[in-house]
N, C-alpha and C positions, 0 to 999 in steps of 0.2 A: 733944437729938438734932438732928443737922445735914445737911441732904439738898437735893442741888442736882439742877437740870434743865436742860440747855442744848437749847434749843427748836431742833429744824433747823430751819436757816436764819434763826432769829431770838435773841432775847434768851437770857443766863444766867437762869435761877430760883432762888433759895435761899431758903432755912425753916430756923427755928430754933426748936426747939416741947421742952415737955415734957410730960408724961404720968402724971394722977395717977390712982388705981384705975378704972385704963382708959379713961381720956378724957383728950382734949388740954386740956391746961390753960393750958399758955402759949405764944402761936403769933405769931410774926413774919416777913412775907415783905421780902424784899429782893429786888436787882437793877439788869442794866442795860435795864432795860424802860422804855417810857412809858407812862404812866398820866394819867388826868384824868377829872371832877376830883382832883386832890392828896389829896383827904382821902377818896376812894375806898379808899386804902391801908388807913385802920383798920376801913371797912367788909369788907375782904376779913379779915384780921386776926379782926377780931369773927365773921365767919358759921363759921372753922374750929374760933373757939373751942365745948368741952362736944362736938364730935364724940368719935364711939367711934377708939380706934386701930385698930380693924377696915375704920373704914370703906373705902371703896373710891374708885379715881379721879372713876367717874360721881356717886358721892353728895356727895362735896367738892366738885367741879366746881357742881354741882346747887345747891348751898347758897349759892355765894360769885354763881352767877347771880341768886339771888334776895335776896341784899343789894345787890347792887350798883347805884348810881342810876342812875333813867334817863337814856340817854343818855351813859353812864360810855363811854371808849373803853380799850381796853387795846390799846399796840400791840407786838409782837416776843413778844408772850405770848397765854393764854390760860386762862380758869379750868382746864381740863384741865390745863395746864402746870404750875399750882401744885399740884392733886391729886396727880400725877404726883412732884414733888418731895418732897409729905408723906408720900407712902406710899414714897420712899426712903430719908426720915429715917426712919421708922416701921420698917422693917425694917434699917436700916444700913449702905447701899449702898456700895459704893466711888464714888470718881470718878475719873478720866484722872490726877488728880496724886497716886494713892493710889499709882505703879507707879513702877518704874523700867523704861519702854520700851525696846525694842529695836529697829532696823529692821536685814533681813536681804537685803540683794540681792545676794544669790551668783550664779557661772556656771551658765550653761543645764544642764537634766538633761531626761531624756525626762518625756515627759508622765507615764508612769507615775510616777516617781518623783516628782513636786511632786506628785500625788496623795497617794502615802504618806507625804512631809512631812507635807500639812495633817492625818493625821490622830496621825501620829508625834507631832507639837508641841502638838497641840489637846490630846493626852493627858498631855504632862509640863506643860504650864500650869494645866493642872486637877488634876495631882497636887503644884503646886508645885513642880516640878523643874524649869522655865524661865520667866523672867520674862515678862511678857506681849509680844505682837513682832508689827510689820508684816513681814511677807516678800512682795517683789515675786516674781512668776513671772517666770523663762525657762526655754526648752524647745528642746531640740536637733533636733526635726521637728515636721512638723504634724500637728497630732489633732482628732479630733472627740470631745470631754466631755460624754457625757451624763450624767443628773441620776439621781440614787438610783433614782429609784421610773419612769423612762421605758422605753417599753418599743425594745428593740432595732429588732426589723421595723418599727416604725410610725417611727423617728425617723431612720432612715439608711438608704441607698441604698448598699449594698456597690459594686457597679458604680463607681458616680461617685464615692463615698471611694478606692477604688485606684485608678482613672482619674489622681486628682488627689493621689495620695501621701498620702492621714489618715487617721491610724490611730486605730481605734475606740478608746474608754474610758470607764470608768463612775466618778464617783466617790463621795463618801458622804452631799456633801449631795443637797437634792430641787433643783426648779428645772427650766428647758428648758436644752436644748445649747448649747453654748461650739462655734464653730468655730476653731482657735487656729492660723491659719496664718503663716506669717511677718510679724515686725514688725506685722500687724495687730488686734492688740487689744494691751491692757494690761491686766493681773490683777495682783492681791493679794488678799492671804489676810490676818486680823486672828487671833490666836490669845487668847484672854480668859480671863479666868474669871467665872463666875457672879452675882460679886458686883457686879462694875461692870455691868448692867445689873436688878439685882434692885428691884424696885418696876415695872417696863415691861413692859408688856405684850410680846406677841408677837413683833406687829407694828412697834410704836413701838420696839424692840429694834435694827431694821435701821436706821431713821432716823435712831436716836441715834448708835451706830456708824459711820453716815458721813457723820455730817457736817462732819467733817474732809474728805472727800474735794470736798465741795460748797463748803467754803474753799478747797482747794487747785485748784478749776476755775477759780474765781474768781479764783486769782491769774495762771491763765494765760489771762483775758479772755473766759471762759462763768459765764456767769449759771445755774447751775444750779438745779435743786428734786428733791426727794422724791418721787415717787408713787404711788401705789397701798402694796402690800405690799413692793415690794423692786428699784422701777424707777428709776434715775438720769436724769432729762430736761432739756432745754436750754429756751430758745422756740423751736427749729429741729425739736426732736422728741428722741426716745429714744437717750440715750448708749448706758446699760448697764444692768445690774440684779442684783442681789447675793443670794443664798443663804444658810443657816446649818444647820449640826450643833452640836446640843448631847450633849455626851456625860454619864456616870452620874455620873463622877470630879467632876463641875463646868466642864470646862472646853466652852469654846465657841468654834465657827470659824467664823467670819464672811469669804467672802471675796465679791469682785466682780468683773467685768469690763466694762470701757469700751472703745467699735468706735473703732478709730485707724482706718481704712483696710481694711476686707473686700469682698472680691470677689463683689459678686451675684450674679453668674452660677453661679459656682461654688458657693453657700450652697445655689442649687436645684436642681444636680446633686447633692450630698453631701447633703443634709436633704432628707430626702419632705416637710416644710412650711414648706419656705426660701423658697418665695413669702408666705404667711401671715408668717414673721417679717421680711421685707422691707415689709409693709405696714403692720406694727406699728410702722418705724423711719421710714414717711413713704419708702418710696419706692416706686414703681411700676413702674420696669423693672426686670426682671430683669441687665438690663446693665450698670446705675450701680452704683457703688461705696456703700457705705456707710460714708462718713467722718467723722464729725461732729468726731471732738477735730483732725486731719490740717486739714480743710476750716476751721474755727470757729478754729483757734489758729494754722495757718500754721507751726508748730512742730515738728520731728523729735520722732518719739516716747520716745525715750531722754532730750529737752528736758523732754518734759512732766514725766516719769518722775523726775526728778530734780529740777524743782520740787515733785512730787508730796512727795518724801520729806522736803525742807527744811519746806514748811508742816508735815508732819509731827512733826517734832523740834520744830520751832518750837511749836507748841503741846502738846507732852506733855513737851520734853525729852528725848526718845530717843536713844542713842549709836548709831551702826554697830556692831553684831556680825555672825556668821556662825553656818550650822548646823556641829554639833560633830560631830568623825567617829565618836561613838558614834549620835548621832542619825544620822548617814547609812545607818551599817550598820543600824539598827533598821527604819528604809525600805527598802532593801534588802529584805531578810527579809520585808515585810510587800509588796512587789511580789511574788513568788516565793512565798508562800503565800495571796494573797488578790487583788492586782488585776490580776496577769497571767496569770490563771483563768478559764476559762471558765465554771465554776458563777459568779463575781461579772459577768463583761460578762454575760453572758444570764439573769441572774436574774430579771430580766422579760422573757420572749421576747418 
C-alpha cells in the first residue's frame, strides 16, 4: 500500500507499508523532508511497525514521538504528517496525479449561475461524469454570497445592498459572506471527489486542497500560510478563506476566495458585521480599502489569475476545458427551481 502527504507549506510524505492479519508489517517512510539524526529514519520506520491498520493519526503520530531521539529535529514534516500518509495508504487515497485535471475559466455569468455550477459540477465529479476541475469565477454584477446556514437579517443590510447595486444570494456551502463586487476579489471553485482527500481529516482537508494556491501566491511574491480551519494569510494579515460541500455521490466542492481590492466603506453599508470583518483583515477604518493581493503583488488582478492557473497546470498537469452546454442548461434549471427562490435565500431568516 502506497500513501503520500504533501504538508502545506512544507515537505511531500510518502509510506509504503504492508499489512499482515491486521497490522502493519512492513513500513517505510520517504520524502523531500529534513531529518536528523539520519538514522532517526529507522527509528520512525520501527515505532509504525506491529501498529493496528485501525490505528488512527494521533496514535501513529503518538508512537513515532516516543521513539524518536532526543533532540531528533524533523523539518517540512511532522509525526502527524506521516500518521496522516499511513492512514492514506491504509485506506487507498488518491493523489493530485491519480486525475486528469481540468481548469475552467469561462465568461462572466450572474452570480446565481456560478452558484449552480458549483453545485451542477460537484455533482457529476462525484458521479464520475466530469473529471476533476479548477473553475475560476466571473460574474456579470455584483452580489453579496452568503454561506448555507447564515442567517439573512443578521448578515445584510437590504438598504445599503440596493444603495450599492448587490444583490443577495445563498449558496450551498457554510462559511461567512463573499462580497463580490467588481474586479475585487478572486474566486475559484475545486470540484473533487472523495477519494483524494480520504485519510484527512476535516479540517486538514481544506489545507491540503490549497496548497496549490499557497504555491501559486508564492509565485506572485506573498509568502502565504494556512490558518485556523479555512483562513488563507500573508504576514500582512488575512487574504481569504475557503469553504466546502460534500455531497452523498462522493463528490466534494472546495472553493475560496482571496480580497484583490474591496471597498470598506461599502462592506459596512452592505454587511451589518463589515466593521468586525474589517477587523479581522487588520484594518481599522472603515474607509481603507482592503487590498492585500492588489497592494502586496502591485499586479492586475486578471495577472494574478492567470499566474494562478499556470502554477496550477504546472503541478497537476491540467488542460484548459470549458463547462458543456448540457452542464449549463442543468444550472439553468437548478437557478429557477432552487436559488432564485425565496424558500432557499431566507431559509435562515
Amino acid at each position: 500500500m502506497h500513501g503520500e502527504y504533501k504538508v502545506p507549506g512544507g515537505k511531500l510524505v510518502v509510506v509504503d507499508l504492508e499489512v499482515t492479519d491486521g497490522r502493519i508489517s512492513e513500513f517505510a517512510l520517504a520524502g523531500d523532508f529534513f531529518l536528523e539524526p539520519d538514522d532517526a529514519l529507522g527509528d520512525i520506520n520501527a515505532a509504525v511497525l506491529g501498529m493496528p491498520d485501525t490505528a488512527e493519526v494521533p496514535a501513529i503520530a503518538s508512537a513515532i514521538r516516543r521513539a524518536l531521539p532526543e533532540g531528533a529535529q524533523l523539518i517540512g514534516f511532522t509525526p502527524e504528517a506521516v500518521g496522516t500518509a499511513t492512514r492514506r495508504a491504509l485506506v487507498t487515497a488518491s493523489t493530485w496525479s491519480d486525475f486528469a485535471w481540468e481548469i475552467v475559466d469561462d465568461p462572466a455569468v450572474s452570480p446565481l449561475m456560478n452558484l449552480a455550477l458549483d453545485e451542477v459540477l460537484t455533482s457529476r465529479v462525484g458521479a464520475g461524469r466530469r473529471t476533476p476541475t479548477l473553475r475560476i469565477w466571473e460574474w456579470d454584477r455584483s452580489a453579496v454570497v452568503i454561506g448555507s446556514f447564515q442567517s439573512y437579517r443578521n448578515e445584510v443590510d437590504p438598504a445599503g445592498a440596493e444603495k450599492h447595486g448587490f444583490e443577495v444570494v445563498r449558496r450551498i456551502s457554510g462559511g461567512g459572506a463573499m462580497l463580490m463586487g467588481a474586479e475585487q476579489i478572486i474566486t475559484y471553485s475545486l470540484y473533487v471527489p472523495a477519494s483524494l482527500v480520504a485519510g484527512l481529516t476535516f479540517a486538514d482537508s481544506y489545507a491540503y486542497l490549497d496548497d496549490w494556491v499557497l504555491q501559486a501566491l508564492e509565485s506572485v511574491g506573498i509568502r502565504a500560510t494556512y490558518q485556523g480551519l479555512n483562513d488563507i494569510a500573508s504576514p500582512e494579515g488575512k487574504i481569504g478563506g475557503a469553504a466546502q460541500k460534500r455531497l452523498a455521490n462522493g463528490g466534494i466542492l472546495h472553493h475560496a476566495t482571496l480580497s484583490y481590492d474591496i471597498d470598506g466603506e461599502v462592506m459596512t453599508e452592505v454587511l451589518r458585521i463589515g466593521r468586525e470583518k474589517l477587523s479581522d483583515k487588520g484594518t481599522t477604518s472603515a474607509a481603507k480599502r482592503v487590498d492585500p493581493l492588489r497592494s502586496q503583488t502591485g499586479m492586475e488582478r486578471r495577472a494574478i489569475i492567470d499566474a494562478f492557473m499556470d502554477v496550477f497546470a504546472r503541478l497537476t498537469g491540467a488542460t484548459r476545458g470549458s463547462i458543456t452546454p448540457e452542464e449549463y442548461a442543468e444550472a439553468e434549471e437548478l437557478v429557477r427551481t432552487k436559488f432564485d427562490t425565496d424558500a432557499w435565500l431566507h431559509r435562515v431568516p
